[in-house]
BALOBA-1460 file (C-alpha; in Angstrom, 3 decimals):
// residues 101
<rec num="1" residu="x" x="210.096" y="81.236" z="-68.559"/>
<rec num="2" residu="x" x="207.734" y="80.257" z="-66.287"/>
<rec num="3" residu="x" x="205.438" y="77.774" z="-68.098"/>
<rec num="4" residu="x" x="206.307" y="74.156" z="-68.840"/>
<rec num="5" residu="x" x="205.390" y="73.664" z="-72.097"/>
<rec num="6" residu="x" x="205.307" y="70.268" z="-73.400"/>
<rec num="7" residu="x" x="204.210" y="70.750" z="-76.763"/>
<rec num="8" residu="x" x="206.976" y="73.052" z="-77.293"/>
<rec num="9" residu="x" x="209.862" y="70.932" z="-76.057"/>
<rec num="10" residu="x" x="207.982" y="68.648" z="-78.544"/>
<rec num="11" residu="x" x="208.339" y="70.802" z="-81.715"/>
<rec num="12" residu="x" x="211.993" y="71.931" z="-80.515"/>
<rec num="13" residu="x" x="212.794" y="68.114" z="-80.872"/>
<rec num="14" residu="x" x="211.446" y="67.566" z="-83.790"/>
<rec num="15" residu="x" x="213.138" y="70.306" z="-85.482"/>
<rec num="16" residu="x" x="216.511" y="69.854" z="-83.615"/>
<rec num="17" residu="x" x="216.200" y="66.224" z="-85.887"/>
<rec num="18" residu="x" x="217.165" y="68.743" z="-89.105"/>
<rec num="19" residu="x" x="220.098" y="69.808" z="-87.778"/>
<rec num="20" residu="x" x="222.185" y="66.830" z="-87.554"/>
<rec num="21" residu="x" x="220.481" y="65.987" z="-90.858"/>
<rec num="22" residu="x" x="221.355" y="69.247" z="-92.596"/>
<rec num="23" residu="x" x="225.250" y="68.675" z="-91.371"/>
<rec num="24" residu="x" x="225.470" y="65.278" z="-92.837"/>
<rec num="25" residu="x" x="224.394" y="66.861" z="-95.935"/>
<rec num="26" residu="x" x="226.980" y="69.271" z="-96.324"/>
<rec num="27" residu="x" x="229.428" y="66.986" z="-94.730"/>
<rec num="28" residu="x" x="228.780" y="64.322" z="-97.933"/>
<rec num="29" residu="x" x="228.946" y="67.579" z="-100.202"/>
<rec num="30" residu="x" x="231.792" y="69.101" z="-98.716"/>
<rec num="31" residu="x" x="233.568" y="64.947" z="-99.334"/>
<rec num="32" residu="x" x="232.390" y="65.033" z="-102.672"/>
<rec num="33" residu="x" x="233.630" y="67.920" z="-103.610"/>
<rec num="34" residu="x" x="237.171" y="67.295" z="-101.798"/>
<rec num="35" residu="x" x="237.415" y="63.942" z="-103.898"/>
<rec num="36" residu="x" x="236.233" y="64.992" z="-106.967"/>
<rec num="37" residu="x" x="238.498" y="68.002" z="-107.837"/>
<rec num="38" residu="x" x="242.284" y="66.675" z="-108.103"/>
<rec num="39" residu="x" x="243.944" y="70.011" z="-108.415"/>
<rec num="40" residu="x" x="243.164" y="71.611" z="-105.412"/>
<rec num="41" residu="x" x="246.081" y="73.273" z="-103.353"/>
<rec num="42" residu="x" x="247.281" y="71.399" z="-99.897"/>
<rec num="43" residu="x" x="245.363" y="74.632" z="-97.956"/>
<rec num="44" residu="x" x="241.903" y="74.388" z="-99.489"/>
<rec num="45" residu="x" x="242.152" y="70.792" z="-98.938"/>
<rec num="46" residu="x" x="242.961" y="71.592" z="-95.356"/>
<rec num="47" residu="x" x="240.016" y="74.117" z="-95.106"/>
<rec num="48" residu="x" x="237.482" y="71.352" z="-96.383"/>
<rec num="49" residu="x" x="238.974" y="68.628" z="-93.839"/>
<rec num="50" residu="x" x="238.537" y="71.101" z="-91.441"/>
<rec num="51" residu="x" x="235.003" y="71.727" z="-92.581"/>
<rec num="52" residu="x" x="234.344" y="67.894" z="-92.340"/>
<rec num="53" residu="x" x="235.494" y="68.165" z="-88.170"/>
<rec num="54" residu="x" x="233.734" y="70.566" z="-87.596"/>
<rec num="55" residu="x" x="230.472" y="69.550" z="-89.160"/>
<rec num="56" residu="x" x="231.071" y="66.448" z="-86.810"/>
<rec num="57" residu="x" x="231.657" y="68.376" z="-83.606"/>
<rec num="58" residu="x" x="228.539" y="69.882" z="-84.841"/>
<rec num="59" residu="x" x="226.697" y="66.757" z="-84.886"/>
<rec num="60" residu="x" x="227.999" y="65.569" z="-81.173"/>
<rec num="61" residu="x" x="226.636" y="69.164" z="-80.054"/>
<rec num="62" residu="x" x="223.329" y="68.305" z="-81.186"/>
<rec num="63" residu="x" x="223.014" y="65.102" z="-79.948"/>
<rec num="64" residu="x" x="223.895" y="65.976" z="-76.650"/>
<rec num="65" residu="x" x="221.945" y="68.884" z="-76.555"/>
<rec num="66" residu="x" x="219.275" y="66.354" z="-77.320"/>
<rec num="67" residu="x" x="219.972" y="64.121" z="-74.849"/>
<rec num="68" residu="x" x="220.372" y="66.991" z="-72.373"/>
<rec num="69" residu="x" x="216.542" y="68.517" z="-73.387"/>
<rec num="70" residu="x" x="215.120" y="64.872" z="-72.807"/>
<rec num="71" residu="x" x="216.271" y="65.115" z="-69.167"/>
<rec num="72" residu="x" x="214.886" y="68.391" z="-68.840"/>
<rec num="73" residu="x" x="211.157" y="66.871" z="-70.264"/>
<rec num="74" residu="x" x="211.468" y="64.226" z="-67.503"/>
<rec num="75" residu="x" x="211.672" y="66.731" z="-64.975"/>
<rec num="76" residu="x" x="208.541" y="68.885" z="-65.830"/>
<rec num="77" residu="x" x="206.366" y="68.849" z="-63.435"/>
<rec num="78" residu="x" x="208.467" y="68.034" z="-60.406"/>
<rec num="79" residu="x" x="208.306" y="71.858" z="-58.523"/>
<rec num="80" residu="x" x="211.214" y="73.572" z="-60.232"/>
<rec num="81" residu="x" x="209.165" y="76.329" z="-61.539"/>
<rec num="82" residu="x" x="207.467" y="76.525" z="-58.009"/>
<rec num="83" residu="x" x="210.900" y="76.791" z="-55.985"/>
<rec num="84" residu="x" x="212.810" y="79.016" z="-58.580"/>
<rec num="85" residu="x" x="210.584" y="81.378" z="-58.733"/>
<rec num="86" residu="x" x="210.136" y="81.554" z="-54.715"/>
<rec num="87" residu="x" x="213.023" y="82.857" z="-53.749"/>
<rec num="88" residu="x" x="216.052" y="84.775" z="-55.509"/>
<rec num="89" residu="x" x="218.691" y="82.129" z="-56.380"/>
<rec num="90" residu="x" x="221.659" y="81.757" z="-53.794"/>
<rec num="91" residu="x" x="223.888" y="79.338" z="-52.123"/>
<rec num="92" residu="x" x="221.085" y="79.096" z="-49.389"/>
<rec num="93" residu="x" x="218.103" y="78.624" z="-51.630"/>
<rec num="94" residu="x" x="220.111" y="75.724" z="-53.238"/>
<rec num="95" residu="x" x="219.846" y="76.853" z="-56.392"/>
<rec num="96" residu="x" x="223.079" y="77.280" z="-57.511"/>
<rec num="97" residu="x" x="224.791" y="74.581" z="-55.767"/>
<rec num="98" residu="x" x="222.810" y="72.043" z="-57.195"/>
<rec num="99" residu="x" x="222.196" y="70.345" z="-54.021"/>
<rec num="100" residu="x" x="218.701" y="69.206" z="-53.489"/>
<rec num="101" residu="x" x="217.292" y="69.580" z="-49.602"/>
């Protein structure tokens, strides 16, 4: 993409919010459900613990995708666009080695 598009990176933040909140939801569900029903067998148990973990790995995922999109906002406007699209991305260009000249 060649555009920096703040209003965009403004919607995608807005509805990366749901995500975490949809997980919790099921997460709460998925507890419910686990506690309520007594006479569930040692592997479905399992299954729905294993539900819960990863519903919370789900949530850390988010987050730091998050936090990872807010550094990318900061940096709009700063000439990345203008010195990707320059030159074809090699260890010279400094592109790939993250090294700033």
């Amino acid at each position: 993409m060649r555009k920096e598009v703040r209003w965009l990176m403004w919607v995608f933040a807005f509805l990366a919010l749901a995500v975490p909140a949809y997980i919790i939801y099921k997460i709460v569900l998925t507890y419910q459900d686990l506690t309520r029903d007594d006479s569930k067998t040692k592997d479905a148990a399992l299954i729905e613990y294993a539900l819960i973990g990863a519903g919370a790995l789900g949530i850390l995922v988010t987050c730091m995708l998050l936090f990872e999109s807010m550094i990318v906002y900061r940096n709009f406007g700063k000439g990345l666009k203008e010195r990707a699209f320059q030159a074809i991305a090699t260890e010279n260009t400094g592109l790939l080695s993250g090294h700033r000249r």
